[in-house]
MARVOLO-266363 format. One record per atom (N, C-alpha, C): residue number from 0; x, y, z; residue in three letters. Coordinates in nm, 2 decimals, always signed. Each point is the difference from the previous one (the first is absolute). Layout:
<atoms>
+-----+--------+--------+--------+-----+
:   n :      u :      v :      w : res :
+-----+--------+--------+--------+-----+
: NUM :      X :      Y :      Z : ALA :
...
+-----+--------+--------+--------+-----+
</atoms>
This chain:
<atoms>
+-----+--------+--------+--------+-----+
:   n :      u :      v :      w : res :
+-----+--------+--------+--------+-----+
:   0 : -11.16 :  +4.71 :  +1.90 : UNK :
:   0 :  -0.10 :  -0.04 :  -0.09 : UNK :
:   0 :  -0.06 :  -0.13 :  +0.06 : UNK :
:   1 :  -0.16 :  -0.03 :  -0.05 : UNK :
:   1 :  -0.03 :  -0.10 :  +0.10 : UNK :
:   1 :  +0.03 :  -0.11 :  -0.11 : UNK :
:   2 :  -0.06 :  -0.11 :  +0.07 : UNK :
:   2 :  -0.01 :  -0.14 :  -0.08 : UNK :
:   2 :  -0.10 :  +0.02 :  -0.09 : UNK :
:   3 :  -0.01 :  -0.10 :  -0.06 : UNK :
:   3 :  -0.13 :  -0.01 :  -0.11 : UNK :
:   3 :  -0.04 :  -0.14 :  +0.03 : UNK :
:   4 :  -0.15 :  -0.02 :  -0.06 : UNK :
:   4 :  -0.04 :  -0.11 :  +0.02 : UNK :
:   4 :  +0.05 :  -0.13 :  -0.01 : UNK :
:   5 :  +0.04 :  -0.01 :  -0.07 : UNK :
:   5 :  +0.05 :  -0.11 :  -0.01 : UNK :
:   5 :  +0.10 :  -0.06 :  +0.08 : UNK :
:   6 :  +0.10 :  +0.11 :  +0.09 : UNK :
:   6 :  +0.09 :  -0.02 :  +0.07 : UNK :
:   6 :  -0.08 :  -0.02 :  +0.15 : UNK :
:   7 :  -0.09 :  +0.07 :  +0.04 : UNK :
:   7 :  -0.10 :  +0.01 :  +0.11 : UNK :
:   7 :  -0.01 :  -0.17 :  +0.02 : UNK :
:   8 :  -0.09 :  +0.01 :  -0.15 : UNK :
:   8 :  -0.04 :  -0.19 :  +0.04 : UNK :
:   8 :  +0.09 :  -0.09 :  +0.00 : UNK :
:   9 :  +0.13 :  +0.01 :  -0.07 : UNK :
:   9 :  +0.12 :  -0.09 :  +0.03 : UNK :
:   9 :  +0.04 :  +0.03 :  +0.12 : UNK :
:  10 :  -0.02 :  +0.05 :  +0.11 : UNK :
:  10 :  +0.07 :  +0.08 :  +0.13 : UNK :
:  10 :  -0.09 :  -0.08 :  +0.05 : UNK :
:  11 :  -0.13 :  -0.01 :  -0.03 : UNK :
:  11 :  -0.12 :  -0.06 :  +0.12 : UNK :
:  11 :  -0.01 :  -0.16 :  -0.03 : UNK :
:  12 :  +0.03 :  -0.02 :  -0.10 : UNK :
:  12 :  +0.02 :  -0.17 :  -0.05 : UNK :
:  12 :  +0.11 :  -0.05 :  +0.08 : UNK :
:  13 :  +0.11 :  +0.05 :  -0.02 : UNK :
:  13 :  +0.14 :  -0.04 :  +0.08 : UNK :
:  13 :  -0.02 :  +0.02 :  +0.13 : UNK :
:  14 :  -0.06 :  +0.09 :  +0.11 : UNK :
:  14 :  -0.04 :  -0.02 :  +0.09 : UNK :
:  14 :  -0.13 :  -0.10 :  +0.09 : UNK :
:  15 :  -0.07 :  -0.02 :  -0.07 : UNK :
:  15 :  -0.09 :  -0.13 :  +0.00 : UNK :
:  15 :  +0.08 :  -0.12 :  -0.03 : UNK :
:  16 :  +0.11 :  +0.00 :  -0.10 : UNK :
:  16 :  +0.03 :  -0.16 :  -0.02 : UNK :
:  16 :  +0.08 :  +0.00 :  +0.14 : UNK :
:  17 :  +0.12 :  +0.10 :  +0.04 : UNK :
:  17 :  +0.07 :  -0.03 :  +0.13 : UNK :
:  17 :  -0.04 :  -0.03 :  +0.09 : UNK :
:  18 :  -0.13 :  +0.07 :  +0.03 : UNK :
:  18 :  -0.09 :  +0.01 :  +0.12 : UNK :
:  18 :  -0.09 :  -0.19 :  -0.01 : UNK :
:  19 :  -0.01 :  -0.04 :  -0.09 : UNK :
:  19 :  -0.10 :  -0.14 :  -0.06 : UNK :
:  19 :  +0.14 :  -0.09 :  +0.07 : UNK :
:  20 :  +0.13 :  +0.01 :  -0.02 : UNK :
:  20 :  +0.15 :  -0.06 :  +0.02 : UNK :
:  20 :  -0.02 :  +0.02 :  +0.17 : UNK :
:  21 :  +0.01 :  +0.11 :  +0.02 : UNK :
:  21 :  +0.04 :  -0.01 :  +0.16 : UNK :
:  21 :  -0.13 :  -0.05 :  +0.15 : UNK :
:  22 :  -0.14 :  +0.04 :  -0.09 : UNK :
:  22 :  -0.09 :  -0.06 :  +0.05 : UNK :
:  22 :  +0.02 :  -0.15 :  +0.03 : UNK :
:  23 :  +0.03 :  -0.08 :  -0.08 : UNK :
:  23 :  +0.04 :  -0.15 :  +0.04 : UNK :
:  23 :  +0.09 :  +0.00 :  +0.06 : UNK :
:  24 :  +0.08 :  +0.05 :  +0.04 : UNK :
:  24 :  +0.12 :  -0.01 :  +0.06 : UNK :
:  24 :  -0.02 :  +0.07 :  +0.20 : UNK :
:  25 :  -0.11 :  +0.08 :  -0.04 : UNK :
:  25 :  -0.05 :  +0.06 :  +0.18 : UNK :
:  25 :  -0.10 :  -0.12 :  +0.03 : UNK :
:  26 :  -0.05 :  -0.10 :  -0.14 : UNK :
:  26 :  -0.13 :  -0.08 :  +0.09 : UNK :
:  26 :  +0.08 :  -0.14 :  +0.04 : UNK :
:  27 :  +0.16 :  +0.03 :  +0.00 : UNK :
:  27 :  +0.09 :  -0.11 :  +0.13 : UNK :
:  27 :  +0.01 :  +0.07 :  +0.03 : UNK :
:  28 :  -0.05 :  +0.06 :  +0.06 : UNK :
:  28 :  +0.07 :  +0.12 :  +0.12 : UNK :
:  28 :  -0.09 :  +0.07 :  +0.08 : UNK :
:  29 :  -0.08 :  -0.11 :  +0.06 : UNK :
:  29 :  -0.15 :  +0.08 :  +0.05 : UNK :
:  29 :  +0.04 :  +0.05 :  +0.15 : UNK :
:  30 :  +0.14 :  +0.00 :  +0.07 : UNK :
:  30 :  +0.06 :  +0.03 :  +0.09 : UNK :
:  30 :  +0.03 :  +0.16 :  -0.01 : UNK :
:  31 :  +0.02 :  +0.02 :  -0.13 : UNK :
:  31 :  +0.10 :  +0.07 :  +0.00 : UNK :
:  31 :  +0.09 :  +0.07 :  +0.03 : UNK :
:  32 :  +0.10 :  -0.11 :  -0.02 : UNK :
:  32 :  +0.13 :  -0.03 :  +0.04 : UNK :
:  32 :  +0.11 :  +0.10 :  -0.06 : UNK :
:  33 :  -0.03 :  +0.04 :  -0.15 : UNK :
:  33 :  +0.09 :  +0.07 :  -0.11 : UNK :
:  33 :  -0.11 :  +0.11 :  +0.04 : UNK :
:  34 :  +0.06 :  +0.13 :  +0.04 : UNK :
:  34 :  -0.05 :  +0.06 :  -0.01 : UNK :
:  34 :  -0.04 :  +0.07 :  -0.10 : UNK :
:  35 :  +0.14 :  +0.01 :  -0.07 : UNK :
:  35 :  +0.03 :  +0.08 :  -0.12 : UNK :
:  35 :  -0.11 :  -0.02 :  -0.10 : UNK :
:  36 :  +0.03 :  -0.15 :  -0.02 : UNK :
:  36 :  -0.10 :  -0.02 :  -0.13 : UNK :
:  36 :  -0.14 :  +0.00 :  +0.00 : UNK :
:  37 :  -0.05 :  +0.07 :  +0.11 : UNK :
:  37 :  -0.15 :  +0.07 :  +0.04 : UNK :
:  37 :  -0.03 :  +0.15 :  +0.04 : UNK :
:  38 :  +0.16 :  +0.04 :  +0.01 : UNK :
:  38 :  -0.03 :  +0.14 :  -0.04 : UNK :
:  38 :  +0.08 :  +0.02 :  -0.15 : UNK :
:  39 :  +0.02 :  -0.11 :  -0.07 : UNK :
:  39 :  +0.01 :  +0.08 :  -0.17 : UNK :
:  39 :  -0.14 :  -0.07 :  -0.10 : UNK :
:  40 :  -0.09 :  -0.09 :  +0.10 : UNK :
:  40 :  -0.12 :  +0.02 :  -0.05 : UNK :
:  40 :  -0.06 :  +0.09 :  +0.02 : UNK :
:  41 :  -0.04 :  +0.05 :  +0.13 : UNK :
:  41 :  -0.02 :  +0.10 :  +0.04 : UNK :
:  41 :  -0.01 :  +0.15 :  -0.07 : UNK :
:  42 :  +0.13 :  +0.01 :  -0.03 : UNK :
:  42 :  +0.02 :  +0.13 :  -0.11 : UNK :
:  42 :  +0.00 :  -0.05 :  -0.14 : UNK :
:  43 :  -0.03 :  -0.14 :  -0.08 : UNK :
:  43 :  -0.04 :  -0.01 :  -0.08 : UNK :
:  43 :  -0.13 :  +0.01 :  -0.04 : UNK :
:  44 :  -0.08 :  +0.01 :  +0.13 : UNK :
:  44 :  -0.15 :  -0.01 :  +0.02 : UNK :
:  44 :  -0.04 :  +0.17 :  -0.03 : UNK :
:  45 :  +0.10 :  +0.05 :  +0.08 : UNK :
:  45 :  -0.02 :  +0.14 :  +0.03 : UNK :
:  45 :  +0.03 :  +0.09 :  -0.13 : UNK :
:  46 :  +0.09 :  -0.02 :  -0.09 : UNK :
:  46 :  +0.03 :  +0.03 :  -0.13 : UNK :
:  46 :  -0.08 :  -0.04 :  -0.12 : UNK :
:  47 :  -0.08 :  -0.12 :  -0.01 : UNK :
:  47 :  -0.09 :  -0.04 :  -0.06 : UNK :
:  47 :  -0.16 :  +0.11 :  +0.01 : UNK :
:  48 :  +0.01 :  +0.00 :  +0.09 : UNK :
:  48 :  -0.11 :  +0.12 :  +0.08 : UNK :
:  48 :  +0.03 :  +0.12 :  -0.06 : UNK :
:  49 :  +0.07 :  +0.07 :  +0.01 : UNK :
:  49 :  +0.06 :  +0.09 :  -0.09 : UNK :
:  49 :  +0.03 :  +0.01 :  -0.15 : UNK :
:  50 :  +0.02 :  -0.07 :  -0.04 : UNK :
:  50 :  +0.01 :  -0.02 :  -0.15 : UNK :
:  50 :  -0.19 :  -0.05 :  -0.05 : UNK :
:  51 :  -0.06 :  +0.01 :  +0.07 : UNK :
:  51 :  -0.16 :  +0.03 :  -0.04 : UNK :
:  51 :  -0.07 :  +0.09 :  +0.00 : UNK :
+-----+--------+--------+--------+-----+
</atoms>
């Protein structure tokens, strides 16, 4: 069964607020040193994309 609206946009809210959290955290990190935490923007970018 799929989601319903309202769950859609709570799935896309919670991923913008994470993505708004880790953005600050890659702009010390203009090296990119952590890799990690620029490929789980990355696929928070890429999931946000998807959920549109």
């Amino acid at each position: 069964m799929g989601m319903t609206k309202k769950q859609l946009s709570q799935k896309k809210a919670n991923i913008k607020a994470k993505l708004e959290v880790l953005s600050k955290k890659a702009k010390l990190d203009p090296l990119k040193k952590n890799k990690a935490l620029h490929d789980e923007i990355a696929d928070l970018q890429r999931a946000l994309a998807e959920a549109d």
